[in-house]
C-alpha positions as CSV (number, residue, x, y, z in Angstrom):
1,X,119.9,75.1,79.1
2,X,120.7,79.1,78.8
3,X,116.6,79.9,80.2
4,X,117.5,77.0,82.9
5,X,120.5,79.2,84.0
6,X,118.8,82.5,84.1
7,X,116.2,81.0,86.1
8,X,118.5,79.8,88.3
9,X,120.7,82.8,88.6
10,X,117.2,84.8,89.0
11,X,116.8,82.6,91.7
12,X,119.6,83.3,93.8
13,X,119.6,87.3,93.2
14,X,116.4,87.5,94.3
15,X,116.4,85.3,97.2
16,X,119.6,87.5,98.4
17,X,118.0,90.7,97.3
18,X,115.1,89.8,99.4
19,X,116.7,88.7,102.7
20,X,118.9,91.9,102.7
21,X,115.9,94.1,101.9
22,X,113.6,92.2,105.1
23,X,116.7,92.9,107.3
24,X,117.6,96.2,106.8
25,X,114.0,97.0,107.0
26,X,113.2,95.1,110.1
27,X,116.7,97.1,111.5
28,X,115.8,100.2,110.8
29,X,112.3,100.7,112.2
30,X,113.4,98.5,114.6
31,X,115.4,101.7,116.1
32,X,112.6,103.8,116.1
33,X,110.6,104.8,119.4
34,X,107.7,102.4,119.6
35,X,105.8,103.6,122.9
36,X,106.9,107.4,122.0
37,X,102.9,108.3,122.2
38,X,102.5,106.8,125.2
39,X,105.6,108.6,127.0
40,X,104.5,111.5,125.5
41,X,101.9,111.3,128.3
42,X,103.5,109.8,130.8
43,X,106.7,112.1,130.9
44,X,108.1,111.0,134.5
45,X,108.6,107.9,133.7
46,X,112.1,106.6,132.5
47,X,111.4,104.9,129.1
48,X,112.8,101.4,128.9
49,X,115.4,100.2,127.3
50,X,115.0,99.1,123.9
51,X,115.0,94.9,122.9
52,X,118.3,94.3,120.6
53,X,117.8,94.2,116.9
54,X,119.8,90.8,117.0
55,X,117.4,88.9,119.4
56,X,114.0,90.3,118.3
57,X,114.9,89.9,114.5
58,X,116.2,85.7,115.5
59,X,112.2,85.6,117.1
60,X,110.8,87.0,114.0
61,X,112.3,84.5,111.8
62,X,112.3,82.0,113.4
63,X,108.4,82.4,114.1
64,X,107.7,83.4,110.4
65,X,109.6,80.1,109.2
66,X,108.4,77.7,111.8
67,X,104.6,78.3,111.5
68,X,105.0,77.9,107.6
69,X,104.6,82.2,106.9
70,X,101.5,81.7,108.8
71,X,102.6,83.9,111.8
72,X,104.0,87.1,111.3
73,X,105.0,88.0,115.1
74,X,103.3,90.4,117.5
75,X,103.5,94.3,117.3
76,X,102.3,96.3,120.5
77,X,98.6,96.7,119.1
78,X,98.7,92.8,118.9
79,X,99.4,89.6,116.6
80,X,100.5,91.0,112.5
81,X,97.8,88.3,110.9
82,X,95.3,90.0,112.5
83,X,95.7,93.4,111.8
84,X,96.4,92.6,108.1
85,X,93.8,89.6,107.9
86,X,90.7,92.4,106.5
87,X,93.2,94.7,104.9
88,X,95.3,92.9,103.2
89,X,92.4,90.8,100.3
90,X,91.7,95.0,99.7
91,X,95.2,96.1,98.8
92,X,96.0,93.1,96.7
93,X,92.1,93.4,94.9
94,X,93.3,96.8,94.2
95,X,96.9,95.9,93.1
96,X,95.8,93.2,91.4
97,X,92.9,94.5,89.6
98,X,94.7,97.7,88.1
99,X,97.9,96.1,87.1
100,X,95.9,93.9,84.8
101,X,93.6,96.4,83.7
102,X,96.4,98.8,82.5
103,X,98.5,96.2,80.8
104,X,95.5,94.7,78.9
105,X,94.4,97.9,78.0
106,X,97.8,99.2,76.9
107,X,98.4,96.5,74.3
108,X,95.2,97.0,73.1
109,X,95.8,100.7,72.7
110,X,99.2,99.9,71.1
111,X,97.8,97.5,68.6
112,X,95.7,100.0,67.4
113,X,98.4,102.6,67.4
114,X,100.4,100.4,65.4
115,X,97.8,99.4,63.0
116,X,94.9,101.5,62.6
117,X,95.6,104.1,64.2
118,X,99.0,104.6,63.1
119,X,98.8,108.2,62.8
120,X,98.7,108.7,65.9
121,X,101.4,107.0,67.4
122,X,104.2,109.8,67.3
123,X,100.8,111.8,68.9
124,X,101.4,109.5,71.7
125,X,104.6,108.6,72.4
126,X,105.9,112.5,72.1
127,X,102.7,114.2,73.5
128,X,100.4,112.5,75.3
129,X,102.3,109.9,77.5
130,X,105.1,112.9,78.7
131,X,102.3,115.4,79.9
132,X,100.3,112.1,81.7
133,X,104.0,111.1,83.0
134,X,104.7,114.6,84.8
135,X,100.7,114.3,86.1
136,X,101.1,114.0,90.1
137,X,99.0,110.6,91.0
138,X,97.6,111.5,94.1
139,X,96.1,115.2,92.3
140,X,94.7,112.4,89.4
141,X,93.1,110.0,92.5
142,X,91.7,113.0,94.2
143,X,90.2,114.0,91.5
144,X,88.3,111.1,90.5
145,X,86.9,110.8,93.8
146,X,86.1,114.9,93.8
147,X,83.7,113.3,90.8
148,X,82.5,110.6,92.5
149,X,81.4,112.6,95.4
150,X,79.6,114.8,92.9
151,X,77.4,112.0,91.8
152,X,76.9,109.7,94.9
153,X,77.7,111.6,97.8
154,X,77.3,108.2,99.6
155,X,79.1,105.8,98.0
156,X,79.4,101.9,99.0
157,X,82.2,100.5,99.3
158,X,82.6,98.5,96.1
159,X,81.6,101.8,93.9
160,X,84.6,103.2,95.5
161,X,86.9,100.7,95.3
162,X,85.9,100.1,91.7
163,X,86.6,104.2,90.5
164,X,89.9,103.8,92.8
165,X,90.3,100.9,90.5
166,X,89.7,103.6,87.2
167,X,91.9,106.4,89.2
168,X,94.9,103.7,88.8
169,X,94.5,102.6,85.4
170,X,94.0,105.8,84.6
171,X,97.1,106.7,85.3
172,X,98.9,103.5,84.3
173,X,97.7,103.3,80.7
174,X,99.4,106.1,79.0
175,X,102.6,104.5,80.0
176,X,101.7,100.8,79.7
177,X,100.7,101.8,76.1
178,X,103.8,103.4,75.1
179,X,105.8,100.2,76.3
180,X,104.0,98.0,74.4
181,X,104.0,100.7,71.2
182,X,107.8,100.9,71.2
183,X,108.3,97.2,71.5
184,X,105.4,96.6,68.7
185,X,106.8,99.6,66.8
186,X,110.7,97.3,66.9
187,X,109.6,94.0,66.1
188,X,107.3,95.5,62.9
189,X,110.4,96.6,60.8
190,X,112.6,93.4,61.3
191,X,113.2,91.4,58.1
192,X,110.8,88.1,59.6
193,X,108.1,90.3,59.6
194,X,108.1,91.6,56.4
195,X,109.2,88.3,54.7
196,X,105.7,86.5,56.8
197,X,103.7,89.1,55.4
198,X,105.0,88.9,51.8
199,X,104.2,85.0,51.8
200,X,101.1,86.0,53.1
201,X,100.9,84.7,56.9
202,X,97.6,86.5,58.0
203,X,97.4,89.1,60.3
204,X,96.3,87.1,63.6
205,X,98.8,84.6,63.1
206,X,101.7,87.4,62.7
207,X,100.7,88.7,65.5
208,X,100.0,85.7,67.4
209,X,103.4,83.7,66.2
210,X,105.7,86.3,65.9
211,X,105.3,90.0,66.5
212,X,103.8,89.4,70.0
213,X,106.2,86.2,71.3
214,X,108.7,88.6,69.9
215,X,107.5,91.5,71.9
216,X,107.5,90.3,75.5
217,X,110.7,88.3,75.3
218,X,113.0,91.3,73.6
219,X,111.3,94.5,74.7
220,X,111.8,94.6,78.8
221,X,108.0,94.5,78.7
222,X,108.1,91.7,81.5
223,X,110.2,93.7,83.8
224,X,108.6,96.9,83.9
225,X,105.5,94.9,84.4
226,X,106.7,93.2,87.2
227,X,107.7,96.4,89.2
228,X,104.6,97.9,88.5
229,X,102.9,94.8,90.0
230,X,105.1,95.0,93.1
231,X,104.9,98.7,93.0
232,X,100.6,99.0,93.2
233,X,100.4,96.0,95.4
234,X,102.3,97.7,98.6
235,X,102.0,101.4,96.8
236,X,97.7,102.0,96.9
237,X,97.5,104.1,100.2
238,X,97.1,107.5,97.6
239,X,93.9,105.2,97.1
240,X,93.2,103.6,100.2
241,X,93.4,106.5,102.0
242,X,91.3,109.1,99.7
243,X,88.6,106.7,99.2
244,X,88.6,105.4,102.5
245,X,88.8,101.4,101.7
246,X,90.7,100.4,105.2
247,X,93.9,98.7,103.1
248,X,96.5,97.7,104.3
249,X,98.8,100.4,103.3
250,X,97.7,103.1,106.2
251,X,99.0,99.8,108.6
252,X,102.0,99.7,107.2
253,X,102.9,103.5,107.2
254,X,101.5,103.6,111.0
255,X,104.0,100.6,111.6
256,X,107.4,102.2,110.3
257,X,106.7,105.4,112.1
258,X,105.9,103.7,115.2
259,X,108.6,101.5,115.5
260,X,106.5,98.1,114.5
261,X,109.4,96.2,113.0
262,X,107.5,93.0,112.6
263,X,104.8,94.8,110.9
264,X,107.6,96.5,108.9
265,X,109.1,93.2,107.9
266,X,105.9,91.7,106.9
267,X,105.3,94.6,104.2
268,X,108.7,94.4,103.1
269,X,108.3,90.5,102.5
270,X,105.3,91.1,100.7
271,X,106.8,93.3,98.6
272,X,110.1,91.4,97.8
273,X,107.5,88.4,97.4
274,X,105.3,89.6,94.7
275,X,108.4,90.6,93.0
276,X,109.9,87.7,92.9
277,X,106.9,85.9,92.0
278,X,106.7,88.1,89.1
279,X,110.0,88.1,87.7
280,X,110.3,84.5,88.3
281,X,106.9,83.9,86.1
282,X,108.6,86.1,83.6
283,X,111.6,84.5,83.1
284,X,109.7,81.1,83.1
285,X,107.8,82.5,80.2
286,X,111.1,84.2,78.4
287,X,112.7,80.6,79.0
288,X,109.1,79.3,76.9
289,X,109.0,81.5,74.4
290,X,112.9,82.2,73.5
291,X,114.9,79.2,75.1
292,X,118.5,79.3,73.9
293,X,118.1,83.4,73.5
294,X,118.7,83.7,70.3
295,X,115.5,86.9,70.1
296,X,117.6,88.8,72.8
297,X,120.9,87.9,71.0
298,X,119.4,89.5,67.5
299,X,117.7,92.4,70.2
């Protein structure tokens, strides 16, 4: 009944979060000067008045809803679907694609930090995940495709998209790894542990019934996955835009500085969707895993 609650609750906080987020988004670009290019060259002319935020935001809705979030309105360079209808599959490949990458990876690299490779887990944690932290991304994506150029000065499109793929979990998995090493790290020195190991549990059942279960529901390993997911979704145009792969995020950039609202809103509903997807999966799992709450009550 307590995992029912916090999915409901979850629920409603998101479903607000995300309305006011489309909103003010839609609002703001919505002010913005969306012929300004065109004026620029046609400098006699009077610009025309602006359409009202409150009427033009109704029409968005109300098209978005009725044709089941199959229509996203029009922008001046023409209908939303189809400027996002090629872009889109190669922002959420690359979204996608990394997030899974660098959070498989990472517990991989943290099992064998906290296991065999115990030595080197202070290495880590104190070292190498601060310096990768304070790494700019877009110096670490340029220079992956720097060495990409230096091999295949012509590369196709799926070569690049894969090393795009590398740049991001590149830079993902120091951090992903240090997440799942601190939570591992916890859960190894509670009492359960020790007393499943003394009876003699074997390792890939402790890990499987009880350090792991114990990990994502107690750690806050969920949630900072779930950003990240929302984050690389909507955030690849460092990508996108160095190894030329025609995403969606260059649409979306060229839409809030033009004064696209509808394009604006679309990205911003994307954004609040994935999110919500994701935390709602995680607290369906947390719910699965831990119930009545009783791990994040001893947590």
């Amino acid at each position: 009944m307590n995992g029912l609650k916090r999915f409901v609750k979850s629920l409603v906080v998101l479903s607000l979060f995300g309305a006011a987020a489309v909103t003010l988004a839609f609002f703001i670009v919505s002010q913005t000067d969306e012929l300004a290019d065109d004026r620029l060259r046609m400098s006699s002319e009077a610009p025309p008045p602006p359409e009202p935020f409150g009427p033009r935001y109704t029409r968005w809705v109300r098209t978005v809803i009725g044709s089941g979030f199959t229509d996203f309105g029009q922008s001046h360079t023409g209908p939303v679907k189809n400027i996002l209808m090629d872009r889109l599959p190669v922002t959420a490949s690359i979204g996608l694609l990394s997030w899974a990458f660098a959070w498989s990876l990472g517990l991989g690299m943290a099992i064998l930090l906290a296991t065999l490779w115990r030595d080197f887990a202070a290495l880590h944690q104190e070292r190498i995940y601060p310096v990768a932290h304070a790494v700019p991304s877009l110096v670490v994506v340029i220079l992956f495709y720097l060495v990409l150029v230096q091999f295949d000065p012509s590369p196709s499109r799926f070569v690049r998209t894969g090393v795009g793929i590398m740049s991001l979990v590149t830079l993902m998995l120091p951090a992903t790894t240090a997440l799942w090493l601190n939570g591992i790290l916890r859960v190894q020195d509670r009492e359960y542990v020790r007393v499943a190991r003394a009876r003699g549990v074997s390792p890939l059942t402790l890990w499987r019934r009880h350090i792991l279960p114990n990990v994502i529901v107690s750690s806050g390993v969920l949630t900072q996955a779930v950003f990240s997911l929302a984050g690389l979704v909507v955030g690849s145009a460092f990508v996108e835009g160095v190894f030329r792969l025609g995403g969606v995020a260059e649409a979306f950039i060229e839409g809030a500085t033009r004064g696209q609202a509808e394009l604006a809103g679309f990205a911003t509903l994307v954004y609040f969707l994935v999110t919500a997807a994701g935390v709602l999966l995680a607290e369906g799992a947390v719910i699965i895993l831990d119930p009545d709450g009783e791990v994040r009550r001893e947590a």
